[in-house]
TORMAR-340123 format. One record per residue: residue number from 1; residue in three letters; y negated, x negated, z of N, C-alpha, C in turn. Coordinates in nm, 2 decimals, always signed. Layout:
REM residues N
[rec NUM,'ALA',[Y,X,Z],[Y,X,Z],[Y,X,Z]]
...
//
This chain:
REM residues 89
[rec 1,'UNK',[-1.01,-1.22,+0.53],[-0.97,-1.08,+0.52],[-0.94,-1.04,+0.38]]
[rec 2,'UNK',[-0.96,-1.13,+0.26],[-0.99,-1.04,+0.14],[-0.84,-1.08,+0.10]]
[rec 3,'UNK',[-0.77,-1.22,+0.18],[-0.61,-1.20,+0.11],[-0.53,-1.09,+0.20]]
[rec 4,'UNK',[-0.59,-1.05,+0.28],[-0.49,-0.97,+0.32],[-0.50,-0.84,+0.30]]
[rec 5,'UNK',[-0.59,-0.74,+0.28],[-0.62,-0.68,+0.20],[-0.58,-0.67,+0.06]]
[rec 6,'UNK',[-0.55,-0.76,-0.01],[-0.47,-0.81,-0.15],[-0.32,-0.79,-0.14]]
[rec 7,'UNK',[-0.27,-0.79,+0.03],[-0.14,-0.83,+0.04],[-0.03,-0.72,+0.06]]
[rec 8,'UNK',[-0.16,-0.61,+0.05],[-0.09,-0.46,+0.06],[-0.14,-0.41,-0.04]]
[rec 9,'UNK',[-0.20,-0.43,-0.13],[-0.25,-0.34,-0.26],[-0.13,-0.28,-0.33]]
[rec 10,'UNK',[-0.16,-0.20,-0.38],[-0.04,-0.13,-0.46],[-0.02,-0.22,-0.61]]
[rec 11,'UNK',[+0.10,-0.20,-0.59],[+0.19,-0.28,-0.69],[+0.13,-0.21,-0.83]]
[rec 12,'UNK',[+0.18,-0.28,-0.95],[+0.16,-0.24,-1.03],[+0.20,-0.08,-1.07]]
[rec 13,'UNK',[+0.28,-0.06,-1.06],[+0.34,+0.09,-1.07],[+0.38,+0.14,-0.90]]
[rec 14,'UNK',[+0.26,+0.23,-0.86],[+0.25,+0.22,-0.71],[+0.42,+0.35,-0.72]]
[rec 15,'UNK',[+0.49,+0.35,-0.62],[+0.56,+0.43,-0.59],[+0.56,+0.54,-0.55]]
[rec 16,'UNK',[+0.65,+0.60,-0.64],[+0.63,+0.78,-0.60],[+0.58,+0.85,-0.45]]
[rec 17,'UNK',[+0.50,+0.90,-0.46],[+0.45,+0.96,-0.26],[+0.38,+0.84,-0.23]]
[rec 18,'UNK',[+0.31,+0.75,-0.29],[+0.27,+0.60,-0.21],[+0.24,+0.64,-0.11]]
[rec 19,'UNK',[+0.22,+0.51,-0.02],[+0.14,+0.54,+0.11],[-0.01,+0.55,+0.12]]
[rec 20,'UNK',[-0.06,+0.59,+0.02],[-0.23,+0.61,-0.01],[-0.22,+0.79,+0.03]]
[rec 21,'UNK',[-0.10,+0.82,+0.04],[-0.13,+1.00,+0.04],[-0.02,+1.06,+0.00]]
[rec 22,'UNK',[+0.06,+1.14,+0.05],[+0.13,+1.25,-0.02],[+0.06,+1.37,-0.10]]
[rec 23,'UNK',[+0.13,+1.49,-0.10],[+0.05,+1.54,-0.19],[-0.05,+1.63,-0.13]]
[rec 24,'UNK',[-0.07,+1.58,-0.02],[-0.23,+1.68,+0.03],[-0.26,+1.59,+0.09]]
[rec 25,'UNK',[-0.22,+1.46,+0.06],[-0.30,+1.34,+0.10],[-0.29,+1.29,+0.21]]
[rec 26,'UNK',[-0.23,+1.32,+0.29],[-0.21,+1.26,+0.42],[-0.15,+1.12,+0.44]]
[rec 27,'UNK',[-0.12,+1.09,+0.49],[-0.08,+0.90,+0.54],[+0.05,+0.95,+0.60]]
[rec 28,'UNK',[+0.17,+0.85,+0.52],[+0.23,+0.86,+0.56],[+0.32,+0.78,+0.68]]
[rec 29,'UNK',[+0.38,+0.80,+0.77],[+0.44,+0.72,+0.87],[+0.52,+0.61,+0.85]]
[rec 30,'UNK',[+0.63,+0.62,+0.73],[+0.73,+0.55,+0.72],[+0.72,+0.50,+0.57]]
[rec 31,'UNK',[+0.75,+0.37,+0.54],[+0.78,+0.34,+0.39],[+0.93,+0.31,+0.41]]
[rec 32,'UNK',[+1.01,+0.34,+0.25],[+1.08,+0.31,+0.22],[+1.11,+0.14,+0.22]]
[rec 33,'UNK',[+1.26,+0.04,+0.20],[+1.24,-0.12,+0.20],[+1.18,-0.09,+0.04]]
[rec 34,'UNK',[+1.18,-0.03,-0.02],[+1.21,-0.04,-0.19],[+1.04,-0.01,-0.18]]
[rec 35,'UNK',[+0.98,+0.06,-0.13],[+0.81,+0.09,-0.10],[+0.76,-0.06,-0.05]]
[rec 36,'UNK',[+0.80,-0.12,+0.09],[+0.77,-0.18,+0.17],[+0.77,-0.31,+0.04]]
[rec 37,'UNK',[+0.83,-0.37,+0.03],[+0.86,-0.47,-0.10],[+0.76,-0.45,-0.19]]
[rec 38,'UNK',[+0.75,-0.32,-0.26],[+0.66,-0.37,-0.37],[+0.51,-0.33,-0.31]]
[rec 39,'UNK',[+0.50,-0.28,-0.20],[+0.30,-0.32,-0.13],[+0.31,-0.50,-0.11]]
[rec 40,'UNK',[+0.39,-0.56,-0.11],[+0.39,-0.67,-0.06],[+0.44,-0.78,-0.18]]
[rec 41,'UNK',[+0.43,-0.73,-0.32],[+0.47,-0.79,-0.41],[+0.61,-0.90,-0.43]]
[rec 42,'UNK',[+0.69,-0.83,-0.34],[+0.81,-0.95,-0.34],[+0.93,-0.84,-0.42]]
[rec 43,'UNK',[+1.09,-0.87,-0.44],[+1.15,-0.80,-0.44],[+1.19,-0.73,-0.36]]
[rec 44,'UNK',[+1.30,-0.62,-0.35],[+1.34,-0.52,-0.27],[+1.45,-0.59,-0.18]]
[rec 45,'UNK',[+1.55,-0.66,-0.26],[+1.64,-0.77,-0.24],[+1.61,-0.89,-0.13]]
[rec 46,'UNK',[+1.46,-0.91,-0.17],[+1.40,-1.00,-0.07],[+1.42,-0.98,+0.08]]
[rec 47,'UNK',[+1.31,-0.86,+0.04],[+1.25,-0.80,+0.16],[+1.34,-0.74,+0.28]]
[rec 48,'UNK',[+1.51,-0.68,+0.20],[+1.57,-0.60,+0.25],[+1.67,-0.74,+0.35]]
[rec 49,'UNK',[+1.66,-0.86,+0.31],[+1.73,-1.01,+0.34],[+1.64,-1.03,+0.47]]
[rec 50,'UNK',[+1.50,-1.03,+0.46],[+1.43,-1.02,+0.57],[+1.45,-0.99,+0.67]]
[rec 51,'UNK',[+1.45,-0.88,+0.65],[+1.50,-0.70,+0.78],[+1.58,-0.79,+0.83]]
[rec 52,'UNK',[+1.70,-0.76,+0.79],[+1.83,-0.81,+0.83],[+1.84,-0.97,+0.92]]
[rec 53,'UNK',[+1.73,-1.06,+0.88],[+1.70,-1.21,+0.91],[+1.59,-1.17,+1.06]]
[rec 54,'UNK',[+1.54,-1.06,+1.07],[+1.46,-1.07,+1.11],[+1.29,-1.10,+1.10]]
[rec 55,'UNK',[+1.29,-1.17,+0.98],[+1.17,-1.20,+0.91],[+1.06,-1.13,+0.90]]
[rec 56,'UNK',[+1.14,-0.98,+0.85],[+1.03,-0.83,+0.82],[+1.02,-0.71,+0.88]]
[rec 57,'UNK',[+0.96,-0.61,+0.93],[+0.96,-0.50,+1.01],[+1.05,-0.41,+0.95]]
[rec 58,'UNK',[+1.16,-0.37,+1.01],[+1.19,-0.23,+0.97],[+1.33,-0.18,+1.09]]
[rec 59,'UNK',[+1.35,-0.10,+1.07],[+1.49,-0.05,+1.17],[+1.56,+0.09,+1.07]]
[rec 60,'UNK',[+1.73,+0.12,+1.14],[+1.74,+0.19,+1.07],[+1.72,+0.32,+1.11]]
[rec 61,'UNK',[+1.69,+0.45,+1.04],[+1.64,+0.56,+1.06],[+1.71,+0.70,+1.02]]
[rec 62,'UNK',[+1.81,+0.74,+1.07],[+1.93,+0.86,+1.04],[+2.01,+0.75,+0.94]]
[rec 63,'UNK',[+2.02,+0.66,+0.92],[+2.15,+0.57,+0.82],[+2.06,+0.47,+0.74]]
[rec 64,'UNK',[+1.95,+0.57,+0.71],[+1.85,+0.46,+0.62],[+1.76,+0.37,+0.66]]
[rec 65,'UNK',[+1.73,+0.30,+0.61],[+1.58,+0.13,+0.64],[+1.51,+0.20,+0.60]]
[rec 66,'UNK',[+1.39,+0.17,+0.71],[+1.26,+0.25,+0.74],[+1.15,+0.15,+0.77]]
[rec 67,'UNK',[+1.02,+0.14,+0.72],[+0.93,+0.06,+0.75],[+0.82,+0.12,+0.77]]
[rec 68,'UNK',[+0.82,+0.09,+0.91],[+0.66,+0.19,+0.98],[+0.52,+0.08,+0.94]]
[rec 69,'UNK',[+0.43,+0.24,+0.90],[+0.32,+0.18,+0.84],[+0.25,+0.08,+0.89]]
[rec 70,'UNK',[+0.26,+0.09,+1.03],[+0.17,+0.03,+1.11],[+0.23,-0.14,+1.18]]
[rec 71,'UNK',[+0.41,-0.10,+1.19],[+0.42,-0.27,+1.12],[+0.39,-0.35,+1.01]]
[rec 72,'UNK',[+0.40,-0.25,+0.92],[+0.39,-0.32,+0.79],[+0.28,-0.42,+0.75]]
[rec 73,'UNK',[+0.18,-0.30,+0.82],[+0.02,-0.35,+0.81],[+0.03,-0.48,+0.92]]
[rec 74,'UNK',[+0.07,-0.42,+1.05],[+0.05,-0.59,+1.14],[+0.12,-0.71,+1.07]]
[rec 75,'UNK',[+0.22,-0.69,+1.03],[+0.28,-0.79,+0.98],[+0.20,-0.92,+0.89]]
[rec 76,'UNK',[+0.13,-0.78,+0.77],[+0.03,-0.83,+0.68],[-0.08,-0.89,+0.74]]
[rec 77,'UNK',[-0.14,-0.83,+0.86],[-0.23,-0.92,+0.90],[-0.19,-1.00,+1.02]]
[rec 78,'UNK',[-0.09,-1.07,+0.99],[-0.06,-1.18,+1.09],[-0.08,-1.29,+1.08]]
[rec 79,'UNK',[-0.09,-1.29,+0.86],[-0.08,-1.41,+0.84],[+0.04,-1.51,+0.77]]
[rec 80,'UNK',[+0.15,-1.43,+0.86],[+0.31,-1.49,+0.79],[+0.27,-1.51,+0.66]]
[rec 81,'UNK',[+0.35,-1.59,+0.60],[+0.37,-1.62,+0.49],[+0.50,-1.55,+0.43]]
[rec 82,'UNK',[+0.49,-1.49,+0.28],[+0.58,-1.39,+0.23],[+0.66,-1.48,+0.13]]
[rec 83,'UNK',[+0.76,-1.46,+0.17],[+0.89,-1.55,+0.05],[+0.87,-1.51,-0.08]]
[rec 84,'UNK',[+0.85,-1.58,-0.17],[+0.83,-1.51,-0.33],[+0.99,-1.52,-0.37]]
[rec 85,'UNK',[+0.93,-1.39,-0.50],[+1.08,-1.37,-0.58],[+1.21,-1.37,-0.48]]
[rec 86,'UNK',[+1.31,-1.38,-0.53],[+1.45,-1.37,-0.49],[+1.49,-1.46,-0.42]]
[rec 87,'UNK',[+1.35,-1.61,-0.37],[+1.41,-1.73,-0.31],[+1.47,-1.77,-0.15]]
[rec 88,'UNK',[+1.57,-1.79,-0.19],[+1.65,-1.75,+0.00],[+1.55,-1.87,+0.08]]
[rec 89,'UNK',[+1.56,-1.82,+0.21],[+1.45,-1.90,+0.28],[+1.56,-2.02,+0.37]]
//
């Protein structure tokens, strides 16, 4: 449990609105790929190659990539293994 737990922590510079709370703190529904990416310490570039491959949760949402919290989190506790860095799989 304790790597996965690890595998959503917030990045070094968590992103603006994280998903820890907006500003009255509530939980948000949807991450951004550019959010989704750095909970998951990979690039944006990666992550967004994924979507697209199928590899990672998201769909598009009025034009934009959208990543619901609650995939995000299943995904994380699935187990998959996360592509590091920029490296095409």
């Amino acid at each position: 449990m304790q790597a996965q737990d690890s595998a959503l922590a917030p990045a070094r510079t968590p992103p603006a609105n994280s998903a820890s709370g907006g500003e009255h703190g509530e939980k948000r529904l949807f991450y951004t790929l550019k959010e989704a990416a750095a909970l998951l310490h990979i690039s944006p570039e990666t992550y967004y190659r994924g979507v697209r491959e199928g590899r990672f949760p998201g769909r598009k949402v009025g034009g934009q990539w959208r990543v619901s919290r609650r995939a995000l989190h299943r995904y994380a506790e699935s187990g998959e293994s996360v592509p590091q860095g920029g490296d095409a799989a």
